[in-house]
C-alpha positions as CSV (number, residue, x, y, z in Angstrom):
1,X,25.1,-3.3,-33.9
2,X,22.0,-1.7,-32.4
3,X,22.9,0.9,-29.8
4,X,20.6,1.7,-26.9
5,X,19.4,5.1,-27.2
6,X,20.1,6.9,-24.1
7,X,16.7,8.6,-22.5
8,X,14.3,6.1,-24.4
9,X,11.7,5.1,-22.0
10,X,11.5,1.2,-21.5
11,X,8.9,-0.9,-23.1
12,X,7.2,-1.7,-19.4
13,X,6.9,1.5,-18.8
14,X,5.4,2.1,-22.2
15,X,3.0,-0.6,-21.7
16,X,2.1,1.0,-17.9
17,X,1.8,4.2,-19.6
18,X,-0.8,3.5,-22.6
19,X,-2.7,1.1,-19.8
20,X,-2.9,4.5,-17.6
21,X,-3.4,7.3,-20.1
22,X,-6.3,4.7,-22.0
23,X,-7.7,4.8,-18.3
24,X,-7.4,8.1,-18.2
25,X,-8.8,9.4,-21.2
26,X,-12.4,6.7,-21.2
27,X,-12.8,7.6,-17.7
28,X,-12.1,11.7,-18.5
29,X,-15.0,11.0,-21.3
30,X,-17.4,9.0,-19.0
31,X,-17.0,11.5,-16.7
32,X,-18.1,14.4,-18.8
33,X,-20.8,12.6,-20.4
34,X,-22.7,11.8,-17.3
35,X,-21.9,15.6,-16.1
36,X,-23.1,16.5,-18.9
37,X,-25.9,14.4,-19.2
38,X,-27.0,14.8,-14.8
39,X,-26.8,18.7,-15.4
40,X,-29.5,18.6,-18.5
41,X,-31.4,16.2,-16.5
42,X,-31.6,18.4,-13.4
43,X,-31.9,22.0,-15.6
44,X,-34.6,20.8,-17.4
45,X,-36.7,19.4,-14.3
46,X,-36.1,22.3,-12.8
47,X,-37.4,24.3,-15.7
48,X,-40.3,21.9,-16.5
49,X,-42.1,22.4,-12.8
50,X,-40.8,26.2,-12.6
51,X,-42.5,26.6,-16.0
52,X,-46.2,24.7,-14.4
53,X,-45.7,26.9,-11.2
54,X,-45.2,29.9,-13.5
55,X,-48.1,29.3,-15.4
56,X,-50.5,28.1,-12.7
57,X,-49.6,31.9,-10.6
58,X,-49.9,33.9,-13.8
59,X,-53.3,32.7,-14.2
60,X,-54.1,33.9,-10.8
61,X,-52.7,37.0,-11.4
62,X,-55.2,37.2,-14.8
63,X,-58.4,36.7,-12.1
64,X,-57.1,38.7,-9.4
65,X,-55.4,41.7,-10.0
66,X,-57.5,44.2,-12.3
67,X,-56.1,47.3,-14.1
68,X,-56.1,49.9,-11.9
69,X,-55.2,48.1,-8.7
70,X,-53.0,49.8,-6.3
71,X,-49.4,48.3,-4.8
72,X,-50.8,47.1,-2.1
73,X,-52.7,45.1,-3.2
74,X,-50.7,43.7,-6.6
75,X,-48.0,43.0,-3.6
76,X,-50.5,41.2,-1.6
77,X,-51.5,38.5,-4.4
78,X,-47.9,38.4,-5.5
79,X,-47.0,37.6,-1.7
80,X,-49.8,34.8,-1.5
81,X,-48.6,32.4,-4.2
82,X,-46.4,29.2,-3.1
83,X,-43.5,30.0,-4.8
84,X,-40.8,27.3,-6.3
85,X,-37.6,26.4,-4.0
86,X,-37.5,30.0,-2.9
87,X,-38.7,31.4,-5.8
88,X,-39.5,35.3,-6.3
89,X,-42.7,36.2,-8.3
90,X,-42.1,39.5,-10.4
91,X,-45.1,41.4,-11.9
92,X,-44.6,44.7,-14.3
93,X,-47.6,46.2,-14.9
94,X,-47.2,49.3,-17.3
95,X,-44.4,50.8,-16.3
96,X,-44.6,49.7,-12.9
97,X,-42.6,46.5,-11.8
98,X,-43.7,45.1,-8.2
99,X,-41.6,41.8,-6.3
100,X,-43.0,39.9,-3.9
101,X,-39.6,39.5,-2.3
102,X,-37.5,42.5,-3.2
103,X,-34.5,41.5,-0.6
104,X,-33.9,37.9,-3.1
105,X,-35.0,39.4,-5.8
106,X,-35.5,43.0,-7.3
107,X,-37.8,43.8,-10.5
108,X,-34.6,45.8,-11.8
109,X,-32.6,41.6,-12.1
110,X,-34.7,41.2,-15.4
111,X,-33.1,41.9,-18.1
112,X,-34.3,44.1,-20.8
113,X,-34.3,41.5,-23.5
114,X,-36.1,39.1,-21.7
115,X,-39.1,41.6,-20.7
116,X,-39.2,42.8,-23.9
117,X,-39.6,39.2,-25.4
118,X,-42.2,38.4,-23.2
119,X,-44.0,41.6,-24.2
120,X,-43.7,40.9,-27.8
121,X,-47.2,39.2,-29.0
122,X,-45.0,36.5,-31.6
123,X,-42.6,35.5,-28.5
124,X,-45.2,34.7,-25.7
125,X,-44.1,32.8,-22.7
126,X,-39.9,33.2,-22.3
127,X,-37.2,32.1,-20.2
128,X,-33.6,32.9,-19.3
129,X,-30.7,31.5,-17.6
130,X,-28.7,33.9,-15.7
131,X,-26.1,35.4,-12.6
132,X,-27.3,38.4,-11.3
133,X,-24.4,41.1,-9.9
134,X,-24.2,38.9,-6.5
135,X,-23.4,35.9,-8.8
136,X,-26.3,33.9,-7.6
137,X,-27.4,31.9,-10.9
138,X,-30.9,32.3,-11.7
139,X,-34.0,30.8,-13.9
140,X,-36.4,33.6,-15.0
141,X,-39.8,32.7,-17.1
142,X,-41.7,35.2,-18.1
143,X,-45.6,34.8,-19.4
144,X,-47.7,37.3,-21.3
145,X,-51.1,38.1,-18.7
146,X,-53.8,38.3,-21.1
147,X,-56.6,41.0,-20.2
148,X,-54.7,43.2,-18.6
149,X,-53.0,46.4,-20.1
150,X,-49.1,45.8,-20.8
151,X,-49.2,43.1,-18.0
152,X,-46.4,39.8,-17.5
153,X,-45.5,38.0,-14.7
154,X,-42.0,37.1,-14.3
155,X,-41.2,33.8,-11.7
156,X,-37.7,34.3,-10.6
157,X,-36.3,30.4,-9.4
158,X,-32.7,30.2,-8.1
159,X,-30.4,27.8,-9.0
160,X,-27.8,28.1,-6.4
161,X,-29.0,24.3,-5.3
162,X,-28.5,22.7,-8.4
163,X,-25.3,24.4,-9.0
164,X,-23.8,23.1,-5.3
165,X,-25.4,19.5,-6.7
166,X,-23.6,19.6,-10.0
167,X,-20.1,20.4,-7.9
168,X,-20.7,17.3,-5.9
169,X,-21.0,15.5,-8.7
170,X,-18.3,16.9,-10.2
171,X,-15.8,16.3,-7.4
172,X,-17.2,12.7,-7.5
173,X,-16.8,12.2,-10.7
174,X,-13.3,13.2,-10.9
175,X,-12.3,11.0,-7.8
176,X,-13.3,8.3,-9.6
177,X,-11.6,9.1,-13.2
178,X,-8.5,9.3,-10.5
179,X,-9.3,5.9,-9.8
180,X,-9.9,4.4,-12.1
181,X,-6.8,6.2,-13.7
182,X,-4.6,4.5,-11.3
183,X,-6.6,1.1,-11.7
184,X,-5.3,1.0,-15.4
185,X,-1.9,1.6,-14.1
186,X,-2.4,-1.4,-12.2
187,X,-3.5,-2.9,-14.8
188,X,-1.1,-2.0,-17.3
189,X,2.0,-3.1,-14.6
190,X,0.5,-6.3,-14.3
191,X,-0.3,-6.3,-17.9
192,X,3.3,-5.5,-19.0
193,X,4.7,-8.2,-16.7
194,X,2.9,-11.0,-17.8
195,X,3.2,-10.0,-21.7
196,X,7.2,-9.1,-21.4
197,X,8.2,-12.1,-19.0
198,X,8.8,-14.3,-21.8
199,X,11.1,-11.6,-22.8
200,X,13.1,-11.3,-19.6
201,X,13.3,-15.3,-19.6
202,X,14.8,-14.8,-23.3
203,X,17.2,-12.1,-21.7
204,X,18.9,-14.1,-18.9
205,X,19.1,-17.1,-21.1
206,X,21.2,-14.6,-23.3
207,X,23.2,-13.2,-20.5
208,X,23.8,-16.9,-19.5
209,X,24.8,-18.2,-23.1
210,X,26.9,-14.8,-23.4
211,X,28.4,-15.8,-20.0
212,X,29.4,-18.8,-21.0
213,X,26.8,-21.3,-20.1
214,X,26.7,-22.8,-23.5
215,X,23.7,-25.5,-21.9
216,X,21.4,-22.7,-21.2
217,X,17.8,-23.3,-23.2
218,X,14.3,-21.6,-23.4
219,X,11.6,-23.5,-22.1
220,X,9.2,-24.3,-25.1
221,X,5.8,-24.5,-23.1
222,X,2.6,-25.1,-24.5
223,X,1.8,-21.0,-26.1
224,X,1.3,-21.6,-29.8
225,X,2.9,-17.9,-30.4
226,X,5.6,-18.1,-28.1
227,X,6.6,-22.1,-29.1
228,X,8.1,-21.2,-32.4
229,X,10.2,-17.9,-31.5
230,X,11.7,-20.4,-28.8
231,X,12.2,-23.2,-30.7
232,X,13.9,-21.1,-32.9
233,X,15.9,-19.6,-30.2
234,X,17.0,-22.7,-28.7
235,X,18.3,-24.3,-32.3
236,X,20.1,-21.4,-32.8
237,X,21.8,-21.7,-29.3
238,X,22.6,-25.6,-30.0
239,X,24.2,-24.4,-33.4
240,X,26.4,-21.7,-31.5
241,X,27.3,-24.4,-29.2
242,X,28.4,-27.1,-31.7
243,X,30.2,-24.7,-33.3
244,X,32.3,-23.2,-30.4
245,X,32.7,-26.6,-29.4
246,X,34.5,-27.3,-32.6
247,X,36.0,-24.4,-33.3
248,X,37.7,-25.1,-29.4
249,X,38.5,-28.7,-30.0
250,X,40.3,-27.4,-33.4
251,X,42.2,-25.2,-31.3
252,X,42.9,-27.5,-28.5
253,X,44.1,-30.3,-31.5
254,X,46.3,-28.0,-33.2
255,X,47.6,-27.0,-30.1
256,X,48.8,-30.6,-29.0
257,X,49.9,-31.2,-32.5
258,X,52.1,-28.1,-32.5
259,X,53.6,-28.8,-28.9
260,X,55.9,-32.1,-30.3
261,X,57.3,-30.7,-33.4
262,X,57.7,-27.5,-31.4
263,X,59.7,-29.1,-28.7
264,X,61.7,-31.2,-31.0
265,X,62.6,-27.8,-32.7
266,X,63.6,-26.1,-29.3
267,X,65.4,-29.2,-28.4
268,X,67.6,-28.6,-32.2
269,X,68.0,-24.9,-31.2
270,X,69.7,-25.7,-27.6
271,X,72.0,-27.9,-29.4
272,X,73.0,-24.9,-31.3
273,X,72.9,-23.1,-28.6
274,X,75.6,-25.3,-27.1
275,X,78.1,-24.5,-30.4
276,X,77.1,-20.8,-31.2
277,X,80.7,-19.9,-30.8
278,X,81.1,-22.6,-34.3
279,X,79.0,-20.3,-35.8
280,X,79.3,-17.1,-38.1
281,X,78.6,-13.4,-36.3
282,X,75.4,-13.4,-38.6
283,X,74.5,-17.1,-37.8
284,X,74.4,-16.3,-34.0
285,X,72.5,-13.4,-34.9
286,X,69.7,-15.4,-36.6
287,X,69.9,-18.4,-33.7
288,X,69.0,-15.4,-31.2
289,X,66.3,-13.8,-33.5
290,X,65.0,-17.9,-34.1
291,X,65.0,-18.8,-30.1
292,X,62.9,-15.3,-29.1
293,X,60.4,-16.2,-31.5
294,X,60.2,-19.6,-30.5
295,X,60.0,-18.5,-27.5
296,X,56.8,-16.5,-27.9
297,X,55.9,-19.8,-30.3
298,X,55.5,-22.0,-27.2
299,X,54.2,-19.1,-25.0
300,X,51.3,-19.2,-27.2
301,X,50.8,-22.8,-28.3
302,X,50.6,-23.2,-23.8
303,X,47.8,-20.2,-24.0
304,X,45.9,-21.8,-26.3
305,X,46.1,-25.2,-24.6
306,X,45.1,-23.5,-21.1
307,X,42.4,-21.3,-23.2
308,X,40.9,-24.5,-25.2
309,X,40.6,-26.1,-22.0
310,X,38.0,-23.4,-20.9
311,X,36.1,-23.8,-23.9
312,X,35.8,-27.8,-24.0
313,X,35.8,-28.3,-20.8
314,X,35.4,-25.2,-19.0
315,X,37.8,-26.4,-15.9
316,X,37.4,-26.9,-12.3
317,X,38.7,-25.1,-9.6
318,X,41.2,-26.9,-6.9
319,X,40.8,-24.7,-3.7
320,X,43.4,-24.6,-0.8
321,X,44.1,-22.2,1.4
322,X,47.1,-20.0,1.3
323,X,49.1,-16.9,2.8
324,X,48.4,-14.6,0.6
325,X,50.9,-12.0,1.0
326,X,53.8,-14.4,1.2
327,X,52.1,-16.1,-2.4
328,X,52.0,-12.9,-4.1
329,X,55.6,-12.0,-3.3
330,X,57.0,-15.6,-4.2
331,X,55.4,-15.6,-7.8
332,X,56.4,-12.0,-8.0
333,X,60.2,-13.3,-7.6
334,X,59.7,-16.6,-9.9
335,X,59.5,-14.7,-12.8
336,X,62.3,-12.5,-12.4
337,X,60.5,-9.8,-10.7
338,X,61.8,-9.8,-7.4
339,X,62.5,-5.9,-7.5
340,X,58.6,-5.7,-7.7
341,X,57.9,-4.0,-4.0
342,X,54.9,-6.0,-2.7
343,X,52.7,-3.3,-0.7
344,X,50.1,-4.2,1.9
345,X,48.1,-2.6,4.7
346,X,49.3,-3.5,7.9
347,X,47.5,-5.9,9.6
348,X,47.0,-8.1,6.8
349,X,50.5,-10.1,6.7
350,X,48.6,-13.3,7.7
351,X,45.5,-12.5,5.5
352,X,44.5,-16.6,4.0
353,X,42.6,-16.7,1.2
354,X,40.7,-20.0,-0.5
355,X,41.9,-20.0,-4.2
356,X,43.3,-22.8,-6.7
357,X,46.6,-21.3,-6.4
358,X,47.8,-22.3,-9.6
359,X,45.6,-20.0,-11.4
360,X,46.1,-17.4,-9.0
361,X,49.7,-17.9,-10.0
362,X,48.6,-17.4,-13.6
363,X,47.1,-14.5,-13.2
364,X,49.7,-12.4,-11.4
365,X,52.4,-13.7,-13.7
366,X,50.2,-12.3,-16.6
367,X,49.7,-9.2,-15.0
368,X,53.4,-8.6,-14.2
369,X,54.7,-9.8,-17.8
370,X,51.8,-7.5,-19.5
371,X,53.4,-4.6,-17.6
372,X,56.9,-5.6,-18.2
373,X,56.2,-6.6,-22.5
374,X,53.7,-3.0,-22.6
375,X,54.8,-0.5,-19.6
376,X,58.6,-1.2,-19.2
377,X,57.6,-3.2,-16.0
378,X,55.3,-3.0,-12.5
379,X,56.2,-0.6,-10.7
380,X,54.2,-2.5,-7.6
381,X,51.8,-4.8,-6.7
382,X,49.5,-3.4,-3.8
383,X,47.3,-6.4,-1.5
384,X,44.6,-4.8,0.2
385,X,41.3,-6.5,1.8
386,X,37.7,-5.5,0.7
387,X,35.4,-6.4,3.1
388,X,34.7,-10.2,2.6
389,X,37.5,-9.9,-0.7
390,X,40.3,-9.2,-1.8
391,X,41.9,-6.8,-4.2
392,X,45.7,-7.5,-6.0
393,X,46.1,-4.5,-7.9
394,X,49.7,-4.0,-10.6
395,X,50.9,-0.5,-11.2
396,X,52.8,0.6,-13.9
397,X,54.3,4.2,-15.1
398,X,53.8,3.0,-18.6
399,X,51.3,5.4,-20.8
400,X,47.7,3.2,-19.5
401,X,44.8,1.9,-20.9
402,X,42.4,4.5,-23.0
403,X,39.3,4.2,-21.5
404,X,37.4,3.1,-25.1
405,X,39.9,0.1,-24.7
406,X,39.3,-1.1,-21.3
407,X,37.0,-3.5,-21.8
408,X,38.6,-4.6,-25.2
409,X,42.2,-6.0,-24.4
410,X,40.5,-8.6,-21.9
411,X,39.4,-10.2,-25.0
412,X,41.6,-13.0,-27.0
413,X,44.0,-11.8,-29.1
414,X,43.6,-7.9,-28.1
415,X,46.8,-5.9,-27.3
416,X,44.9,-2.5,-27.8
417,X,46.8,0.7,-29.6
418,X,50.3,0.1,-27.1
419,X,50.1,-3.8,-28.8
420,X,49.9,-3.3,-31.7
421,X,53.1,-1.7,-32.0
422,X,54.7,-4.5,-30.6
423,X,58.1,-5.7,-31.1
424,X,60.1,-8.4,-29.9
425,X,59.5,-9.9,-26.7
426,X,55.8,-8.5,-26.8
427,X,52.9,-11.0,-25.6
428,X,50.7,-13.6,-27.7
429,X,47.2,-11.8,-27.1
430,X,45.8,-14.2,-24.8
431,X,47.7,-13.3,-21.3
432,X,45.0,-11.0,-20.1
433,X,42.2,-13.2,-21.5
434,X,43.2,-15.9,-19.3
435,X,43.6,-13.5,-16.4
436,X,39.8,-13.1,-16.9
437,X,39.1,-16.5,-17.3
438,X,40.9,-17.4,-14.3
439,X,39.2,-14.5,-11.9
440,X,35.6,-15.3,-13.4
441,X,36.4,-19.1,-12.6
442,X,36.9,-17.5,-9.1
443,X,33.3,-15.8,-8.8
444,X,35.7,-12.0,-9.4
445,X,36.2,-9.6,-11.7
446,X,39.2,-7.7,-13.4
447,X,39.3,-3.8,-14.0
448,X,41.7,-1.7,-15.5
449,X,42.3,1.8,-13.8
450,X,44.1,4.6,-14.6
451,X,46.6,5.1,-11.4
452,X,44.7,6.2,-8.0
453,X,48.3,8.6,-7.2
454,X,47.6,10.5,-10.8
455,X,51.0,9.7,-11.7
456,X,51.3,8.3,-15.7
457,X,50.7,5.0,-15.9
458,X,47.6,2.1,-15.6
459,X,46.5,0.0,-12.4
460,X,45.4,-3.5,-13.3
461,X,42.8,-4.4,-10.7
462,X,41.7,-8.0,-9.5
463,X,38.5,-8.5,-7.7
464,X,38.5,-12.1,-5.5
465,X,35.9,-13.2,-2.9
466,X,37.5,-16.3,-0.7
467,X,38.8,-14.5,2.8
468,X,39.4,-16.9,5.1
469,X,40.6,-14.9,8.0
């Protein structure tokens, strides 16, 4: 068997999650593609018309400053060009650098290699990208000024604009890979639930089969992939059925062919009964060993009768109402148990339950002979009411129920590890099946606890809706 690993994340929410991180990652890569591709669009517009201004004030400089001009005047043609979105023209004749804005822009923000480059007759006209100290990003182009000695003009264009455009964009742009990110988690919930509901529709016709509604089927529909896997899953389902149909009515036969020769033999051992004294001291002997076991013989050929009738038939509760306490405390005394203490909250002595009170019956006298065959006896029964339920719950002091076996000796046939070192007078295996057939008949359940008082010993717990007042 297949055991769940503990920590493994579902399949829907494996689904959800590749849906959501396939969102994730196209929109991360449209996102940086169009940055990518709006900043290169917007740097190189910028640079194409910087570059045209550039060239059309260096050619003014070449017909109207003339070697040998002073600074006032170099500044005074520098200062009468239209610059470019607040651009700063730069001019270095010689050694001599002049700005026609030094408070945005001082000659001493080019750099060396870019000056140089410009001055260099196989570089000619030259441009750089760059921060200056204040961190303001820049765009510097730099032209050769033919006819003049040592000459270049330098227009300085800022780029603070585009930069405050690119984070706008940016922001955008990530609000909507957010988006979209959460739209394929949408997506991929939706996805999942429509892909895995033929799944959950195969999983509670499982649980229902499993629970015991042999009739339970998958509905074929008209899906071409899913028709086959429930075809097959509905054959497979008739097949179990049939079979634990047959394999019950094979029970419930032998059963009713057991009971008459069974009887006719108990009926032959109380006639010797009635003349053990004719007998030897080792013939008694064998007549008590032959009436315990026939004993348990007919204990289980009525188990299996009541059991088959489950499986064939499955049964049908007859509902009355009764005094619970006083119920409890009169099947506790049938069976020889009237030393059992029957404990109660106050308040509850009229308590009236609606049950079928022969299989209530059943299930306390199972409880009490389980203790009595495994535990040397209950040591009480406790009655207490659960909001609209009620709880019967049948201490012992024997040495309880391991916890990896608590769920196991509910089953047919199961005595757990205390069972199977059973001697005479021990039970048939099927007392505490039909203790959970009878409460699941009832819409309850059955637990077994370790004692609540920590004292040795197991508490046999049973669950019951049905308070009348």
């Amino acid at each position: 068997m297949v055991k769940p690993t503990r920590g493994k994340v579902r399949l829907r929410a494996r689904l959800t999650l590749a849906f959501g991180l396939g969102a994730l990652l196209l929109s991360t890569l449209l996102a940086a593609v169009t940055y990518g591709l709006v900043r290169e669009t917007l740097l190189e517009s910028r640079e194409s018309n910087a570059f045209s201004v550039a060239l059309n004030n260096a050619t003014q400089v070449q017909r109207r400053v003339k070697d040998g001009d002073d600074e006032a005047t170099v500044r005074a043609v520098l200062t009468s060009f239209r610059g470019f979105a607040s651009s700063t023209s730069v001019l270095r004749v010689g050694v001599n650098w002049y700005s026609a804005n030094p408070e945005s822009f001082v000659a001493a923000n080019i750099k060396t290699e870019l000056a140089d480059a410009v001055m260099d007759p196989s570089e000619g006209p030259a441009q750089m990208r760059y921060r200056l100290p204040n961190n303001q990003p820049f765009l510097v182009i730099g032209l050769p000024i033919e006819g003049l000695t040592r000459t270049s003009y330098f227009e300085a264009v800022p780029l603070d604009d585009i930069e405050d455009t690119l984070r706008s964009v940016g922001l955008a742009l990530l609000g909507a890979a957010a988006v979209s990110t959460l739209a394929g988690v949408g997506t991929g919930a939706w996805a999942a639930r429509r892909v895995l509901l033929p799944l959950e529709e195969v999983s509670q016709t499982a649980e229902a089969i499993a629970a015991g509604d042999l009739t339970a089927r998958l509905e074929v529909g008209q899906d071409r992939d899913l028709a086959p896997i429930a075809a097959s899953f509905n054959e497979m389902a008739a097949n179990l059925e049939e079979r634990i149909q047959r394999d019950a009515q094979f029970a419930s036969n032998v059963s009713h062919e057991l009971r008459s020769p069974l009887m006719t033999i108990m009926a032959s051992v109380e006639v010797l009964k009635g003349r053990a004294n004719e007998l030897s001291e080792k013939g008694q002997t064998a007549l008590g060993l032959l009436d315990g076991d026939l004993e348990r013989f007919r204990q289980l050929v009525e188990d299996l009768l009541e059991i088959s009738r489950y499986d064939t038939a499955g049964g049908a509760l007859d509902l009355d109402h009764l005094l619970l306490i006083e119920f409890v405390t009169r099947v506790a005394e049938q069976i020889d148990h009237a030393g059992v203490p029957v404990v109660y909250e106050p308040g509850i002595e009229d308590l009236v339950v609606e049950v079928d009170k022969r299989r209530l019956a059943r299930v306390v006298t199972n409880l009490l002979q389980n203790a009595r065959n495994y535990a040397g006896g209950a040591t009480d029964i406790e009655v207490r009411q659960v909001g609209t339920g009620i709880e019967i719950a049948v201490q012992d002091a024997g040495p309880g129920v391991p916890p990896s076996e608590r769920q196991a000796i509910f089953g047919r046939f199961s005595r757990g590890a205390e069972g199977g070192r059973r001697g005479y007078g021990t039970g048939t295996g099927l007392g505490l099946a039909l203790v959970a057939e009878h409460v699941r008949m009832h819409g309850g359940r059955v637990r077994v606890d370790d004692r609540p008082d920590g004292n040795p010993g197991a508490c046999f717990v049973v669950e019951l809706p049905g308070v009348v007042r």
